[in-house]
N, C-alpha and C positions, 0 to 999 in steps of 0.2 A: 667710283666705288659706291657714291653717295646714290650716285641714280639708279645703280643696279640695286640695291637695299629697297629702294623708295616702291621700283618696277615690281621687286617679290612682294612687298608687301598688299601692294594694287592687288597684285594675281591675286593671293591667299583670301585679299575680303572679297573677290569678286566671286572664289570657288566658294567660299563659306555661302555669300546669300544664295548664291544659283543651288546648294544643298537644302538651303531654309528653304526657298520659295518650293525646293521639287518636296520637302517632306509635310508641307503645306499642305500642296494640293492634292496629297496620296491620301492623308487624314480625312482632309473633303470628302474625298469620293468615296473612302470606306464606312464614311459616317451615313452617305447616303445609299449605301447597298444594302441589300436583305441578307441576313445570315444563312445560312443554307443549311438546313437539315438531309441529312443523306442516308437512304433510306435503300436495306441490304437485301434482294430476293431473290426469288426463282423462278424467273418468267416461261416455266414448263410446267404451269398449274392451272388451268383456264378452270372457271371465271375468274380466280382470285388475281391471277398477274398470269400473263402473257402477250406475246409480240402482236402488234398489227402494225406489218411494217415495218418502220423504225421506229415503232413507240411500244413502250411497255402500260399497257393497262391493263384495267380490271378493278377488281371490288377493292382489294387491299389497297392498289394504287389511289384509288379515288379518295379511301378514309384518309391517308396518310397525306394526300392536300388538300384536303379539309381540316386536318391539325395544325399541318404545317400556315394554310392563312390564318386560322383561329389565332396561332402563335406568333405570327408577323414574319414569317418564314417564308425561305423559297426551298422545294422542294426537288433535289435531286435523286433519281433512283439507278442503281446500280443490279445488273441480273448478274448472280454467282453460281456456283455450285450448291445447292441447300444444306448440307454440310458445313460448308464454310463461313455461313450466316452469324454461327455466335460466336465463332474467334474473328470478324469483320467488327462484331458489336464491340466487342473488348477490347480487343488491341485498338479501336479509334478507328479505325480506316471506314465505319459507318455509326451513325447515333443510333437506328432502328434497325430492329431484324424485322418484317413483314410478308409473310408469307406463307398463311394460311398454317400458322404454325400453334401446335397444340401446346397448352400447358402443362407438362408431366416434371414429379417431383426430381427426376434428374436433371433436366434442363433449367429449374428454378434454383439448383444450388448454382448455374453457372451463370445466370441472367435473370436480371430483375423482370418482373413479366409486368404488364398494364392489366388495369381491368378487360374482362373477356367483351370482344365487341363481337362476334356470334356465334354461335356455337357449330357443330359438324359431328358426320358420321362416317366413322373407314366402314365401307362394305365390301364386297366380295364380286369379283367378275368370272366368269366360267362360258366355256363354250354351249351354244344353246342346246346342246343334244348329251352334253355331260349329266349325267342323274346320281353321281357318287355323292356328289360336294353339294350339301342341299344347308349347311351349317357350319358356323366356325371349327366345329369338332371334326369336323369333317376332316379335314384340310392336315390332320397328322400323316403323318408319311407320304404327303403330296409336297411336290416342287410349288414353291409359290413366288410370283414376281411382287416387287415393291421397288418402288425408289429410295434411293439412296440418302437414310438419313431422314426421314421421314417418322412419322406417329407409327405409317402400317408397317415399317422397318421394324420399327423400336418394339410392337407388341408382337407380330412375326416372330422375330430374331428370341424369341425365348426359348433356350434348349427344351426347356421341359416340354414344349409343345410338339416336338419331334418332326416339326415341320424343315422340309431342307428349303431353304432361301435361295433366291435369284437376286441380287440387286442388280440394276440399271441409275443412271445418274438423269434417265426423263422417266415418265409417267407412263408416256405412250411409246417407249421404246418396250417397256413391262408388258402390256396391254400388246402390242403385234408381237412379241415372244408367246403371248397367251393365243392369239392368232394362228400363227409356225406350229401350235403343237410343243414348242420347246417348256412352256411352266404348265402346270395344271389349271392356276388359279393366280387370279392378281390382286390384292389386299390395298385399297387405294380411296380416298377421300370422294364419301357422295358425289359433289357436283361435278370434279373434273372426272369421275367415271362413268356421267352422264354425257357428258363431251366425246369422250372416247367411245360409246358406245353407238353412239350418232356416227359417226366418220367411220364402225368399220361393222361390218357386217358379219354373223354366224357368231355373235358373244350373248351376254347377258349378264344383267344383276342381279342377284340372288336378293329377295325378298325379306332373310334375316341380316339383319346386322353386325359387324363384327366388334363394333366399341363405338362409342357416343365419346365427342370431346370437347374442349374450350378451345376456341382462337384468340391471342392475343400479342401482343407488343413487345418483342423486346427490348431489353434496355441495357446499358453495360454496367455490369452489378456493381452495385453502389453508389449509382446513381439517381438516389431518390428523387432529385431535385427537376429532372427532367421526367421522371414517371409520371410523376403527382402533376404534373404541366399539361402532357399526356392524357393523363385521368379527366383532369377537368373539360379537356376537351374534349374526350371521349361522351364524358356527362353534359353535356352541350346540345352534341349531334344528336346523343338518343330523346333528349327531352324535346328537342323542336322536330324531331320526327325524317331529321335529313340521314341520320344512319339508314334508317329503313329503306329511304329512296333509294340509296348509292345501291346497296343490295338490290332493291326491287329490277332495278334498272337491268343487272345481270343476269338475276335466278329469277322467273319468271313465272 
């Protein structure tokens, strides 16, 4: 009976240190990892984020690991639905919304925004032989496509405009429904409608403008403490002139 007591107790210190030494060297290793910033978009927005391959780049992407080293971070990115970007911000399942995403006072009661790192313009696409649609006024009583959840959603979607809306959950799903004849007009962000209008042939952008806007950061409200980390980094990139490159590099 003596030896059976002496044998349990052998085991128990033997299981106790093999638990120390294993909680040991988990500490180790996570003392020596990067924290990961995880960073929420919509890789259907060229230049700003889209696929090459199996990799999501672009202009956002590049900012966002430039903050993420700034910060001592590794940078993870995730392509969603664009919709789904600031309930990803808030519930936790991402630190950053990034995605060529405008500042509008609806969205700022739901997420803290960063300082704006460029600004943009929603314009207008039309088929090249359309002569109706020459201005945003235009476009009342016309079918118009937009992506889903988007800026050109958001200022579209106003009843008073008498405009009937298309959404689509891509850009260029918008843009080849404007193709088909199926919308009049597609209300979509300057540069990726420079994209699309390269790739398809018998379109055009209309020469007025439909709204001017801020791009910036999201953050999960309340979160001052990562903005303000954010900011600074932000003010970083634009004073040594490396914001500009990352853009330059895209929009040409």
């Amino acid at each position: 009976m003596k030896k059976k007591i002496v044998s349990m107790l052998l085991a128990a210190t033997v299981m106790t240190s093999l638990v120390a030494c294993g909680s040991k060297e988990s500490g180790t290793a996570d003392s020596n990892e990067k924290k990961v910033l995880t960073m929420a978009t919509n890789a259907e927005f060229p230049p700003y984020e889209y696929r090459d391959g199996n990799d999501i780049v672009g202009i956002d992407v590049d900012i966002a690991k430039a903050i993420a080293d700034d910060l001592g971070m590794e940078l993870k990115v995730n392509s969603i639905e664009f919709d789904s970007i600031i309930p990803a911000v808030n519930s936790g399942k991402a630190d950053i919304g990034v995605a060529g995403m405008t500042v509008t006072p609806d969205r700022k009661e739901n997420v803290e925004f960063t300082d704006s790192y460029t600004t943009s313009t929603q314009i207008m696409i039309v088929k090249e032989d359309n002569t109706d649609i020459t201005k945003p006024e235009d476009l009342k009583g016309k079918k118009v496509g937009v992506q889903t959840g988007t800026t050109g959603d958001l200022y579209v979607s106003d009843k008073e405009k008498g405009i009937e809306v298309s959404r689509f959950s891509k850009g260029m799903e918008a843009v080849q429904s404007l193709t088909q004849g199926k919308v009049d007009a597609v209300v979509i962000d300057s540069e990726p409608a420079k994209e699309f209008v390269k790739q398809n042939t018998g379109i055009k952008i209309l020469d007025e403008s439909y709204t001017n806007e801020d791009y910036a950061i999201a953050v999960k409200k309340g979160n001052t403490e990562l903005t303000e980390k954010i900011n600074a980094s932000l003010k970083k990139l634009k004073e040594s002139g490396e914001l500009q490159k990352i853009i330059d590099k895209y929009i040409k």
